[in-house]
N, C-alpha and C positions, 0 to 999 in steps of 0.2 A: 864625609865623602871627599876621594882626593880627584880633582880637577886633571886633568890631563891633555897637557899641549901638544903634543903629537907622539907616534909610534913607531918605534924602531922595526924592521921585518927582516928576516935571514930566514934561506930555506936550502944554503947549501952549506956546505955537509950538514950542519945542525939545524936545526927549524927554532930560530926564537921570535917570539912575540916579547916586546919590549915596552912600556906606558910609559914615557916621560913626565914627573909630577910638578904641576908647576907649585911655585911662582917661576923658580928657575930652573926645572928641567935641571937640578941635578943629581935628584933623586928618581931612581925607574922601579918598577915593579917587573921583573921579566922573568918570561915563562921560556923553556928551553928545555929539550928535547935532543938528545943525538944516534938516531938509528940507524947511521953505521955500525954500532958498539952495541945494538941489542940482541944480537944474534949471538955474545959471546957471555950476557950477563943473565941468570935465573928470569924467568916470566915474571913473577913477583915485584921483579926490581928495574920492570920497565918502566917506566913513570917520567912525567915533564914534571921539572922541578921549578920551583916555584921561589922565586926570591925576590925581597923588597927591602930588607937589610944586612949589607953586604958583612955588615961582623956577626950576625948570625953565622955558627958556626954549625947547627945542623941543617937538614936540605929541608923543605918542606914540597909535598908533592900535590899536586891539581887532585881535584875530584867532582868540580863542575865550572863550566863557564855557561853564562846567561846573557845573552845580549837584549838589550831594547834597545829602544829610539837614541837614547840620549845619555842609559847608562847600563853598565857591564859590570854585572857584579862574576866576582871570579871566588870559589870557594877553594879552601884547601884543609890540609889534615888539623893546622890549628888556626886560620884566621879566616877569614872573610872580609873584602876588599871591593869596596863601590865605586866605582872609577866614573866620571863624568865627561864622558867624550863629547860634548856637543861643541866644541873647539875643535875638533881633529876633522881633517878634511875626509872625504866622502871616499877617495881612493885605499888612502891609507886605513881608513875601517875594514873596508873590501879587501885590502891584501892581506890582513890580519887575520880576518877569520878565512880566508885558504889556507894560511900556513898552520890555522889552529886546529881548523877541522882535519889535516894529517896527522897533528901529535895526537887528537882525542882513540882513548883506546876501553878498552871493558870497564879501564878503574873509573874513568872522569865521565860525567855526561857531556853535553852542548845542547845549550838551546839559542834560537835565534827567534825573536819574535818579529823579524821585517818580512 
């Protein structure tokens, strides 16, 4: 399970959710989404993409986030990812899942158990 010291949030033009992994927050797991550009790309190929190593060189796409109390498991097309937010403040959780509940679309679930 990766520990997570706080979270990046963007909801203009693009929608990203961002984890910061500690120890030092200088690795992130972010999820990103840009729906200006989905009205010109296949239905297929709308999708929040999913990245947590930036020399991977293919995209990996969401297909469920899960929220509990304390921890957010986030599933994709090849990994699955336990995130430990009970470090991250209470705001920053709350603006996360607004900006995440707009990228969730037919391919991904959301669940929130609060």
């Amino acid at each position: 399970m990766k520990r997570v010291e706080f979270i990046n949030i963007g909801d203009e033009p693009d929608l990203i959710v961002s984890f910061a992994i500690a120890p030092s927050a200088h690795r992130s797991l972010t999820l990103l989404q840009s729906p200006q550009y989905e009205s010109l790309i296949p239905k297929y190929e709308r999708v929040v993409s999913v990245c947590f190593d930036p020399s991977e060189v293919d995209e990996d796409s969401l297909r469920s986030v899960q929220w509990g109390q304390t921890i957010v498991t986030i599933k994709t097309g090849r990994h699955e990812y336990k995130l430990d937010i009970s470090a991250v403040e209470a705001i920053e959780i709350t603006k996360a899942k607004t900006v995440l509940r707009k990228m969730i679309k037919n391919e991904a679930s959301y669940a929130d158990s609060d």
